[in-house]
N, C-alpha and C positions, 0 to 999 in steps of 0.2 A: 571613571573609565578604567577600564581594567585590560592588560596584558598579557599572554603568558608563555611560558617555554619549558615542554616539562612537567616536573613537579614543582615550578618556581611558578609566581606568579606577581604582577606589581598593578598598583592600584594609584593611581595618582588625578589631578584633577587638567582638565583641557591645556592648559597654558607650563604645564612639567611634560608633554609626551616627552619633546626628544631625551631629556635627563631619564623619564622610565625607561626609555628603548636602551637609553647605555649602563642606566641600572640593572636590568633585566638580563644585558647579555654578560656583566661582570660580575653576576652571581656565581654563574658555575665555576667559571674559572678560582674565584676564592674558596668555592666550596672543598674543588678539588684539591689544592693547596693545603685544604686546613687537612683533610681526607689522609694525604700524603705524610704531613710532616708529623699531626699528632696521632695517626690511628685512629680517628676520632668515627664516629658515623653521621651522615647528615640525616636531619629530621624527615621524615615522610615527606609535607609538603610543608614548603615557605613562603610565606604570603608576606611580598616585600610591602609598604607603602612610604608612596612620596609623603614626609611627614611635613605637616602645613598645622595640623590644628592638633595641642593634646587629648583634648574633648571629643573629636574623630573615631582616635587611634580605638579602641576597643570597642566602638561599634564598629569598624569596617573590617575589623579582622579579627572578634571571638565566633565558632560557632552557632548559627543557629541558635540550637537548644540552648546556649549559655548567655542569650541576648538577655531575657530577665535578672540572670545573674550579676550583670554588666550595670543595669539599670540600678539594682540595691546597693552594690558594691561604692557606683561611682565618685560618692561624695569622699570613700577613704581612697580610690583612686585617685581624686583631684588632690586632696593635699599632698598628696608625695607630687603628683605630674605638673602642678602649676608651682610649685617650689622650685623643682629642679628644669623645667624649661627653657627659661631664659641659657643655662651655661651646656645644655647638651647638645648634641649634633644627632644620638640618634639613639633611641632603643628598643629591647625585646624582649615578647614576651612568647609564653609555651603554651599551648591550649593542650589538654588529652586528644589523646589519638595519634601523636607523634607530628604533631602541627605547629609550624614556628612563626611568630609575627614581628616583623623585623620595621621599626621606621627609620628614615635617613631622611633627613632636612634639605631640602635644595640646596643649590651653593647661595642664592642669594638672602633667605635666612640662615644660613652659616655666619655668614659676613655680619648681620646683627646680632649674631649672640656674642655675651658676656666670656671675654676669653679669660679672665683673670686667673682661673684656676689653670684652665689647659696650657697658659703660655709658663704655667713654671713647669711641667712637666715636660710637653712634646716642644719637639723644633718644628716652626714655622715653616707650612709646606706653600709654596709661592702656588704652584697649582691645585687649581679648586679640586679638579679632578681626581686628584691623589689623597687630599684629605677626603673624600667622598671613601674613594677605595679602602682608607684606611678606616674611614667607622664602618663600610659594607663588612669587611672581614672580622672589625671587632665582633662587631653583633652578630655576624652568626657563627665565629667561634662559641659566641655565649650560647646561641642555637645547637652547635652540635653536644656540648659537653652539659647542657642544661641535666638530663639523666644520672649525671654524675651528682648533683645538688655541692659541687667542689665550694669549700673555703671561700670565703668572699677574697679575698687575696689572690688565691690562686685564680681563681675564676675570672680576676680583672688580669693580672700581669699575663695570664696563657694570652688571652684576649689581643693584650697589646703587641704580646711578641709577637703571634699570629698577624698582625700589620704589617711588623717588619718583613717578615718573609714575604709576603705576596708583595708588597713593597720593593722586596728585596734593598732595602735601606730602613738603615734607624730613624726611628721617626721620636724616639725619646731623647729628652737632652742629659750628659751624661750629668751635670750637674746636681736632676732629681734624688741621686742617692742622698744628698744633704736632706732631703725630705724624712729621709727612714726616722722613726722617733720611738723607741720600747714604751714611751709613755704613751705617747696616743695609740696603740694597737692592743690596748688591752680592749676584752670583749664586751665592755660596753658601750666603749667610744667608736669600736668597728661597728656595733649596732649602729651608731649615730650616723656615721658617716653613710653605712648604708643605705639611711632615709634620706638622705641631702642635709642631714642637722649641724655637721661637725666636719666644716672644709678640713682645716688642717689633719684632721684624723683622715679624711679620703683620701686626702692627697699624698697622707703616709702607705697606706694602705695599697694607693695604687703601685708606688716606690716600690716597696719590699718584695709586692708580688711579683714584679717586672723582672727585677732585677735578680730576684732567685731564679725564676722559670729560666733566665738568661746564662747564670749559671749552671742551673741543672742541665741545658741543653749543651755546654760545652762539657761540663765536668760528669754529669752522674745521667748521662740520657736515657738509660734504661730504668732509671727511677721516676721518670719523667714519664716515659709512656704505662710505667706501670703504676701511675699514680693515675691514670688515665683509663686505665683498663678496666675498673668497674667502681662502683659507689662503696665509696669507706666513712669512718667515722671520724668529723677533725681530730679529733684527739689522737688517733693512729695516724693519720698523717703527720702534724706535728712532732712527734714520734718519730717516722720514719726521717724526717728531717732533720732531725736532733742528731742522730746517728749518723747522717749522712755528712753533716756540719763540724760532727765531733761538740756539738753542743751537752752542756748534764743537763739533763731532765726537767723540763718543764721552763726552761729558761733560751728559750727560742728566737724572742722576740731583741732580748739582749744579746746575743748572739748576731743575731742579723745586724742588729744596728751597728753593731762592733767592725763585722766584715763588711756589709756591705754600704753604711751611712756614712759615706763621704765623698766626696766631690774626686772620680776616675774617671779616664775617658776607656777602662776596660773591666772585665769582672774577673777576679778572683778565684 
């Protein structure tokens, strides 16, 4: 069954309507949000789905023409998407043409997944509701800034911050900075983590990013949206951070763990 309003659109099966109808109308409002705080631009169109099944997800929301593609692809689709299942709540992906495919888990497969990673990062939201709101807004921050092809770091912490704000409360526990670690963020281990391979490197990953964007938002916010402003190379990025941190050269990641890897209930 299918929904829409707009350029948004949700796809869910008979027994999710009411959850799509309130998905559907908390779209725009996050959109607008992220539109506001990072300058960001939202995708053409977004094609939400209630996510029930990994197996689904990419036939109900790649184009058409890129259905055979979907078909050869899917066996290296399944191993990342049957790995990382069980502990997500929701994800997305970008088709060409400026098209965003956004899944979110009901709340009552919320309630069965594997929270072991998420409970050392986020604080426990009593309302289902608001943890919904808050993977709505992850994910399509990752939708709007996807053109950016941003840092996988950055590309998770803009994500989480963007929660908070439409949240309008932290939804991180300030204790995550213990997570920051220079040894798990070198670029191989961020590859790992990136695939679901290597918890503790994610969960560093997710840490540092969080926690700088948090910073840069108080401390350097115009480096923040101009980091935002068009597609750079990491290594210029890094770079502009080093500088911005008073970090030497190439040594970023040491850096971060110094200022920001410790247990604060504020940033730096």
């Amino acid at each position: 069954m299918r929904l829409s309003a707009g350029s948004i659109d949700v796809q869910y099966q008979p027994e999710d309507h009411d959850f799509a109808v309130q998905l559907l109308a908390a779209a725009e409002d996050c959109l607008e949000s992220i539109e506001g705080k990072y300058h960001l631009r939202r995708p053409r169109r977004v094609r939400l789905v209630v996510l029930t099944s990994w197996f689904r997800f990419p036939f109900q929301t790649a184009p058409g023409y890129l259905q055979p593609s979907v078909i050869v692809f899917m066996p290296f689709w399944a191993l990342r998407a049957r790995r990382i299942w069980p502990w997500i709540g929701g994800w997305q992906q970008s088709y060409p043409g400026g098209i965003a495919a956004i899944g979110i888990k009901p709340p009552r497969l919320i309630e069965q997944s594997d929270r072991s990673l998420g409970e050392q990062l986020f604080k426990q939201l009593e309302d289902p509701w608001q943890k919904t709101i808050s993977l709505l807004s992850h994910e399509l921050t990752h939708a709007c800034s996807h053109p950016l092809r941003l840092p996988a770091w950055l590309n998770e912490g803009l994500a989480m911050a963007a929660a908070d704000h439409v949240l309008e409360m932290d939804t991180v526990l300030p204790q995550s900075r213990a997570l920051i670690s220079e040894e798990r963020l070198t670029p191989k281990r961020m590859r790992q983590a990136v695939l679901g391979r290597d918890h503790e490197a994610l969960l560093s990953l997710y840490a540092s990013g969080y926690w700088l964007v948090r910073w840069m938002e108080t401390n350097e916010p115009e480096l923040l949206i101009e980091l935002l402003s068009s597609r750079r190379n990491p290594k210029l990025v890094h770079r502009m951070l080093e500088k911005a941190l008073e970090c030497p050269s190439g040594a970023l990641w040491s850096c971060v763990q110094t200022r920001f890897g410790k247990s604060q209930s504020h940033v730096d």
